[in-house]
N, CA, C and O atoms as a GROMACS GRO file, in nm:
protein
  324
    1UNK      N    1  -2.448  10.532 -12.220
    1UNK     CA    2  -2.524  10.438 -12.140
    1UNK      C    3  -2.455  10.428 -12.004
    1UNK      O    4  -2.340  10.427 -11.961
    2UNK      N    5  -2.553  10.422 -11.964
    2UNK     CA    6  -2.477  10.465 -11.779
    2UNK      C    7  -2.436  10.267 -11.748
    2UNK      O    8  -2.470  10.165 -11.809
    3UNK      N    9  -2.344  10.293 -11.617
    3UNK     CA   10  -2.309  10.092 -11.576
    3UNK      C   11  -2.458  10.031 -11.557
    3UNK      O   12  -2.471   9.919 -11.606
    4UNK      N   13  -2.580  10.090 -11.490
    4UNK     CA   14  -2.723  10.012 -11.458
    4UNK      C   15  -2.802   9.971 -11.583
    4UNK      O   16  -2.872   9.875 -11.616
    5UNK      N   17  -2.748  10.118 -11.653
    5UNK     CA   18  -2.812  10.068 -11.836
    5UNK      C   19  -2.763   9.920 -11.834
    5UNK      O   20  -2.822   9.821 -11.792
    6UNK      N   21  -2.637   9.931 -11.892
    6UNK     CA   22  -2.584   9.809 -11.924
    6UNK      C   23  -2.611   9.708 -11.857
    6UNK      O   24  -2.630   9.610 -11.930
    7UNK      N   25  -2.622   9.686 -11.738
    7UNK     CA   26  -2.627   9.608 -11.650
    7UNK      C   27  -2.761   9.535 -11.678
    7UNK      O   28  -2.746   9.415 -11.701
    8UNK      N   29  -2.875   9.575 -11.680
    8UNK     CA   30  -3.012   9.543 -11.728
    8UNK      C   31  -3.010   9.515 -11.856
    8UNK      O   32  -3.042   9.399 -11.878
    9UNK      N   33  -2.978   9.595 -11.973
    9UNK     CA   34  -2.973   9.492 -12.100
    9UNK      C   35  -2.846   9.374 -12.078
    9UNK      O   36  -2.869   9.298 -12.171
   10UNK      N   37  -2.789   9.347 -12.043
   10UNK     CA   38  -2.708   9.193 -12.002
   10UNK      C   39  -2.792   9.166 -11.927
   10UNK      O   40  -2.789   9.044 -11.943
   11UNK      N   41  -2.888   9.188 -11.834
   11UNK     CA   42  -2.998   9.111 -11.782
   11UNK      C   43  -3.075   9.046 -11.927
   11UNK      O   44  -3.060   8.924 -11.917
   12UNK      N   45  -3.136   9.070 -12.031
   12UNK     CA   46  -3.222   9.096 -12.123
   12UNK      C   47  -3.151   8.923 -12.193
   12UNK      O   48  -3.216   8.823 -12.222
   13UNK      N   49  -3.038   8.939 -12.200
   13UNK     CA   50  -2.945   8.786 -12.281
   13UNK      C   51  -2.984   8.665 -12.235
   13UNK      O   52  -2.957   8.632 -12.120
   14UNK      N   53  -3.038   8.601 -12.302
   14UNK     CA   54  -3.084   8.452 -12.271
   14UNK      C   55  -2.987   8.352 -12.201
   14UNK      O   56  -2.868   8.380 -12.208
   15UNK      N   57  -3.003   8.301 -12.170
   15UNK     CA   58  -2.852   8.249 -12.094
   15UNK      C   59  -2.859   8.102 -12.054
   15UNK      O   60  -2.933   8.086 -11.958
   16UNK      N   61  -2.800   7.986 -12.102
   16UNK     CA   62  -2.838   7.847 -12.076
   16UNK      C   63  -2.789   7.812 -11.883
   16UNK      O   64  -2.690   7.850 -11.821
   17UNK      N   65  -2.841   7.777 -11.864
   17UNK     CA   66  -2.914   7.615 -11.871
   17UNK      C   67  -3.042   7.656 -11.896
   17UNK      O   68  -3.124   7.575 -11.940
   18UNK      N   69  -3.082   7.809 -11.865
   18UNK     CA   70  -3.256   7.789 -11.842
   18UNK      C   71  -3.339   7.826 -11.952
   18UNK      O   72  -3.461   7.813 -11.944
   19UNK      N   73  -3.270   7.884 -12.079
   19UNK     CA   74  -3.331   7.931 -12.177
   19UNK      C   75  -3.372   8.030 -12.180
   19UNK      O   76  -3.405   8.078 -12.288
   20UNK      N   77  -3.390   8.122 -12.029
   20UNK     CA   78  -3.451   8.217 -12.004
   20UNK      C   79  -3.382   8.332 -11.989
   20UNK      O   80  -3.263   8.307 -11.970
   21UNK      N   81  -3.420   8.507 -11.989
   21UNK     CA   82  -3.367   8.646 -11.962
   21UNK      C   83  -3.378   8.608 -11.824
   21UNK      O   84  -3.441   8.511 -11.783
   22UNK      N   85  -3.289   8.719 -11.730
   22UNK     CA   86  -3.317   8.713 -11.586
   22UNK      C   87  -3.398   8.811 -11.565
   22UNK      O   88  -3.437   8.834 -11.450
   23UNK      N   89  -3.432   8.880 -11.660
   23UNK     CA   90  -3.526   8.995 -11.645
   23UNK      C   91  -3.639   8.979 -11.719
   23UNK      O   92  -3.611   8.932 -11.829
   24UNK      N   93  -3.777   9.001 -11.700
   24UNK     CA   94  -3.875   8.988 -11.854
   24UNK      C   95  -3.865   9.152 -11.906
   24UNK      O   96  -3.827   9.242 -11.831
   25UNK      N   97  -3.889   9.164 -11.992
   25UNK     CA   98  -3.895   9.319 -12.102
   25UNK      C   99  -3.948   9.378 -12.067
   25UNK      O  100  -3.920   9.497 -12.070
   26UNK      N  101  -4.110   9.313 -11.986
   26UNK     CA  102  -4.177   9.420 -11.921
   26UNK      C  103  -4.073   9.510 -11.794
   26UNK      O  104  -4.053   9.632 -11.796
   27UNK      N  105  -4.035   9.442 -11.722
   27UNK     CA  106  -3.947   9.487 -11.614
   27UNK      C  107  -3.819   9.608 -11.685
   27UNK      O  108  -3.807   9.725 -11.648
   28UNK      N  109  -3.743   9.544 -11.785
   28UNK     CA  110  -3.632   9.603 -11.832
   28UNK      C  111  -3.706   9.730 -11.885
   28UNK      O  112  -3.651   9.841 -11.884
   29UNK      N  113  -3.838   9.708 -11.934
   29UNK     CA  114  -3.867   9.849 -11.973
   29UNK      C  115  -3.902  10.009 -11.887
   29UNK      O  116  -3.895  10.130 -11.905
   30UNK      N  117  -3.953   9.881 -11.756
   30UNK     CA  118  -4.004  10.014 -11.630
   30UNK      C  119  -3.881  10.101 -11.609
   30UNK      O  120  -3.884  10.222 -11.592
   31UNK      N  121  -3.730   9.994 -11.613
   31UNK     CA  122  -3.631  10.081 -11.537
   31UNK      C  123  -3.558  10.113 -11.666
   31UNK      O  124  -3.442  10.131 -11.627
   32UNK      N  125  -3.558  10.126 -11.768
   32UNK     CA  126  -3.507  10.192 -11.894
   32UNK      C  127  -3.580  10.233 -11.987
   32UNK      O  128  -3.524  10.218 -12.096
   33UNK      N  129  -3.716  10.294 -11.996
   33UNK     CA  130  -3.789  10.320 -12.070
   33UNK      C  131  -3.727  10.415 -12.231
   33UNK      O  132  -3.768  10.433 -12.345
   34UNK      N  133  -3.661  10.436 -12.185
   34UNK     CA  134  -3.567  10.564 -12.295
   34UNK      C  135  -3.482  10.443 -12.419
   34UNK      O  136  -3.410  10.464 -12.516
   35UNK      N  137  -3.524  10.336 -12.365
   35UNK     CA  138  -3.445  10.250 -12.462
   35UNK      C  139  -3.511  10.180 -12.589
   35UNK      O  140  -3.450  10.133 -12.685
   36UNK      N  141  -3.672  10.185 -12.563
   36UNK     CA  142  -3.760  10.171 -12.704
   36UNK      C  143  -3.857  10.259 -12.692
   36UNK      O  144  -3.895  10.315 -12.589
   37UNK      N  145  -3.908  10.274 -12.829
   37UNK     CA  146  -4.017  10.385 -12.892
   37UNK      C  147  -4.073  10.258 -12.970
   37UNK      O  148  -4.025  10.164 -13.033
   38UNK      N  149  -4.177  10.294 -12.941
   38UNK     CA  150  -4.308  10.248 -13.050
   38UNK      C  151  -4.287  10.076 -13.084
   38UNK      O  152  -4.321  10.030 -13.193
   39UNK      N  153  -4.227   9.987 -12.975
   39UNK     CA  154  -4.207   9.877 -12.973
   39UNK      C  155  -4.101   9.853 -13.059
   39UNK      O  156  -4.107   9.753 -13.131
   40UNK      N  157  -3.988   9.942 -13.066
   40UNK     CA  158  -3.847   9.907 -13.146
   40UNK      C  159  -3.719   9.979 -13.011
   40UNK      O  160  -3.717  10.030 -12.899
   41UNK      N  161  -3.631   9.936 -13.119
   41UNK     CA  162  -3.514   9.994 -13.022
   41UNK      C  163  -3.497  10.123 -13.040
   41UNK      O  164  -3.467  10.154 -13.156
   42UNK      N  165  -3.504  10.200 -12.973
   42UNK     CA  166  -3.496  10.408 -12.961
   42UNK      C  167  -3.324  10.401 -13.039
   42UNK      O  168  -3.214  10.359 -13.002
   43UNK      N  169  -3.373  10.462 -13.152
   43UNK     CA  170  -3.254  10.498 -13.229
   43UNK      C  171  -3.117  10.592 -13.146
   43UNK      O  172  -2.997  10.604 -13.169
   44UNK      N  173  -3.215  10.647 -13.039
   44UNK     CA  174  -3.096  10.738 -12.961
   44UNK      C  175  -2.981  10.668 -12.930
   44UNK      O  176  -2.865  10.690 -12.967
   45UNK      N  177  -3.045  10.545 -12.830
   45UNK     CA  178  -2.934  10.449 -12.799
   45UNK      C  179  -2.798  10.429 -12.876
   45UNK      O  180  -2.683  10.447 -12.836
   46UNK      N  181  -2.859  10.375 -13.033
   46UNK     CA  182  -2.785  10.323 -13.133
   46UNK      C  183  -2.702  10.435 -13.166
   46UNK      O  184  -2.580  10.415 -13.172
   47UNK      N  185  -2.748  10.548 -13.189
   47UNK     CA  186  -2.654  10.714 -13.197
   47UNK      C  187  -2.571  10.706 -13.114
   47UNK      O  188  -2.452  10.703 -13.144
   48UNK      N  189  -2.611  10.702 -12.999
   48UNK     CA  190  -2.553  10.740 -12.851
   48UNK      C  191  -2.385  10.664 -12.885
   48UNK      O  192  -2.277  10.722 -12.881
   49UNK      N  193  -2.412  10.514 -12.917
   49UNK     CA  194  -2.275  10.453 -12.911
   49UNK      C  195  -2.219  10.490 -13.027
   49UNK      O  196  -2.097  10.502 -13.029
   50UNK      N  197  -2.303  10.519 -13.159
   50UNK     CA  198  -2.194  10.532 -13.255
   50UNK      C  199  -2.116  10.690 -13.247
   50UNK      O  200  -2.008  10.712 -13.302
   51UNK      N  201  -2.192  10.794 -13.168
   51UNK     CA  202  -2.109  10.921 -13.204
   51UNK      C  203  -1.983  10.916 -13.053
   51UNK      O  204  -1.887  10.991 -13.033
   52UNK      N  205  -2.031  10.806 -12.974
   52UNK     CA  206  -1.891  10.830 -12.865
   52UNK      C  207  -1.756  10.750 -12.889
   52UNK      O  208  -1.652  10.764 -12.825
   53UNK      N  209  -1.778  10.662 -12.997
   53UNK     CA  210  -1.728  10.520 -13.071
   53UNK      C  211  -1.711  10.410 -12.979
   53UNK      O  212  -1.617  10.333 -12.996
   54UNK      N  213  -1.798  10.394 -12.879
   54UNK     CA  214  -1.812  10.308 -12.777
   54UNK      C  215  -1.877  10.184 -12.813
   54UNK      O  216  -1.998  10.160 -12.816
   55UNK      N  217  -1.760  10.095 -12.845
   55UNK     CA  218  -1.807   9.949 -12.869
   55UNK      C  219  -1.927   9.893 -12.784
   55UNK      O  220  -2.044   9.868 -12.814
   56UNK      N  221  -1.840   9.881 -12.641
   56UNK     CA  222  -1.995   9.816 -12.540
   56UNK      C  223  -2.150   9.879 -12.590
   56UNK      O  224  -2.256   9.817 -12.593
   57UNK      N  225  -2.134   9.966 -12.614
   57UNK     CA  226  -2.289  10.048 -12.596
   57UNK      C  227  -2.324  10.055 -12.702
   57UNK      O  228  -2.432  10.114 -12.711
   58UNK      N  229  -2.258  10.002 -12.849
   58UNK     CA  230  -2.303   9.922 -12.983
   58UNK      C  231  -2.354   9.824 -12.893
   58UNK      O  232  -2.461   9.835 -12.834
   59UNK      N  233  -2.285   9.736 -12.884
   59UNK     CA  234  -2.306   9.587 -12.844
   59UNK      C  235  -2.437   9.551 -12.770
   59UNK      O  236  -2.516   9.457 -12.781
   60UNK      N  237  -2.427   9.674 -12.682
   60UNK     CA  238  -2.569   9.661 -12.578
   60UNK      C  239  -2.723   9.704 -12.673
   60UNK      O  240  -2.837   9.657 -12.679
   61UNK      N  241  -2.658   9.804 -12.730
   61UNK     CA  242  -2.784   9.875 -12.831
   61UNK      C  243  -2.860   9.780 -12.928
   61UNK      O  244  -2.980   9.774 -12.954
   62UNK      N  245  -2.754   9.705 -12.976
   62UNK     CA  246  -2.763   9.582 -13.059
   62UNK      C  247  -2.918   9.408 -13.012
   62UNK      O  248  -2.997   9.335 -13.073
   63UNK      N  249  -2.851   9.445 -12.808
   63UNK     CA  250  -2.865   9.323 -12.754
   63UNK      C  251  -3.034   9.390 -12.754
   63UNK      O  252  -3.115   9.302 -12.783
   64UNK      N  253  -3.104   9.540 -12.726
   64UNK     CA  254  -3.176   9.572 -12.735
   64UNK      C  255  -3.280   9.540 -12.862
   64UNK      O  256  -3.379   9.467 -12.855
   65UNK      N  257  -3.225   9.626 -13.004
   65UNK     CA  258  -3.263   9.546 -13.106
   65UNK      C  259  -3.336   9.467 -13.092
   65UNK      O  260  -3.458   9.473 -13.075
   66UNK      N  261  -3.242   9.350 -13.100
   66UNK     CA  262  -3.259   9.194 -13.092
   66UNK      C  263  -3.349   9.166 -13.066
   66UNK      O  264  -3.439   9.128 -13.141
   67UNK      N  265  -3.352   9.185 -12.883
   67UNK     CA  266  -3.484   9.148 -12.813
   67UNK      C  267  -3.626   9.235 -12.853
   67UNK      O  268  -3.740   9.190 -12.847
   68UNK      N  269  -3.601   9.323 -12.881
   68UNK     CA  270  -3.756   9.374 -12.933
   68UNK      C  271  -3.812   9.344 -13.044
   68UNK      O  272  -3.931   9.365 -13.065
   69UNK      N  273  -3.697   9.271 -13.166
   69UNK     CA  274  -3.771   9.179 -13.295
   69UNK      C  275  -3.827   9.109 -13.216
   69UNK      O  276  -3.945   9.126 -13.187
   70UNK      N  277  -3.727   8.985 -13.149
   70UNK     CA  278  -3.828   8.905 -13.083
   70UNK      C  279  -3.971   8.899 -12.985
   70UNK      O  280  -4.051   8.808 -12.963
   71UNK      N  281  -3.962   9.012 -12.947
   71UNK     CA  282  -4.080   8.964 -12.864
   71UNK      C  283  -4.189   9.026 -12.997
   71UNK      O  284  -4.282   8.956 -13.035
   72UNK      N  285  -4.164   9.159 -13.056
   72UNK     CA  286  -4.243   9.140 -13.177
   72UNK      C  287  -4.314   9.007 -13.249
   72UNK      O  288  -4.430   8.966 -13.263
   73UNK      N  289  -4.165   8.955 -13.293
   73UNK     CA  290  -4.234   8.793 -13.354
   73UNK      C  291  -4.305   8.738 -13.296
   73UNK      O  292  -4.407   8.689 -13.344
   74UNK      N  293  -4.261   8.730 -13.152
   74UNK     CA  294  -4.348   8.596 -13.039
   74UNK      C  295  -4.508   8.647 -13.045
   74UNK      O  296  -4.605   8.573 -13.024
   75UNK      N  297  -4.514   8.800 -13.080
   75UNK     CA  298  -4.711   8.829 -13.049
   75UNK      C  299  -4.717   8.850 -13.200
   75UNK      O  300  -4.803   8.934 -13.226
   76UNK      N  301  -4.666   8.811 -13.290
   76UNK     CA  302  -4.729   8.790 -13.410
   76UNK      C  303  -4.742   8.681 -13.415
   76UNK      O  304  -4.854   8.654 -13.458
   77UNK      N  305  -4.668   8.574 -13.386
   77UNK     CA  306  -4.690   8.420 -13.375
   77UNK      C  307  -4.827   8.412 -13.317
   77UNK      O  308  -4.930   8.394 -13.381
   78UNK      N  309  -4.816   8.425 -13.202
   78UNK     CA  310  -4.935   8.459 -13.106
   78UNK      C  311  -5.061   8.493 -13.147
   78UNK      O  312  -5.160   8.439 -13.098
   79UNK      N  313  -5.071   8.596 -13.253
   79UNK     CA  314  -5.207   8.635 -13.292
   79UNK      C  315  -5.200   8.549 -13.452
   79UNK      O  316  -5.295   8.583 -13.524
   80UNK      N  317  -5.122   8.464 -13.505
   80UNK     CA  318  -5.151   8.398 -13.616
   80UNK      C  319  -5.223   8.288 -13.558
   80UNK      O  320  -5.340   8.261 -13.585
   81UNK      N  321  -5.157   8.231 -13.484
   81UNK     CA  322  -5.182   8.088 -13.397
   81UNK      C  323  -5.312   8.086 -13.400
   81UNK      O  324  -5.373   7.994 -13.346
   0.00000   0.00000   0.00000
């Protein structure tokens, strides 16, 4: 993961006071598209850190994850509602 990778998923982390990403997903996705497939996290990523044994780029791969359950949940909420 290059420093801008990273840099944009730590954009992606919710962060108090405001509750909010500094980035929305739509955005994080224009400038990292290589980072989800099919509305999940691109397994490459998750490879990527485990075959270099690069903690950060677990960590970041992880922060990816994360956020793509969630916004998953939020438009299933959405279409139950």
């Amino acid at each position: 993961m290059t420093p801008q990778e990273r840099k944009l998923v730590s954009s992606l982390v919710i962060s108090p006071p405001s509750g909010k990403s500094r980035i929305s997903k739509e955005e994080f996705l224009r400038h990292f598209p290589a980072s989800v497939q099919n509305g999940k996290m691109a397994m490459a990523v998750l490879e990527a850190a485990y075959e270099t044994k690069n903690a950060e780029d677990l960590e970041y791969a992880l922060i990816i994850g994360l956020s793509s359950v969630l916004a998953l949940s939020t438009k299933i909420s959405s279409v139950i509602s």
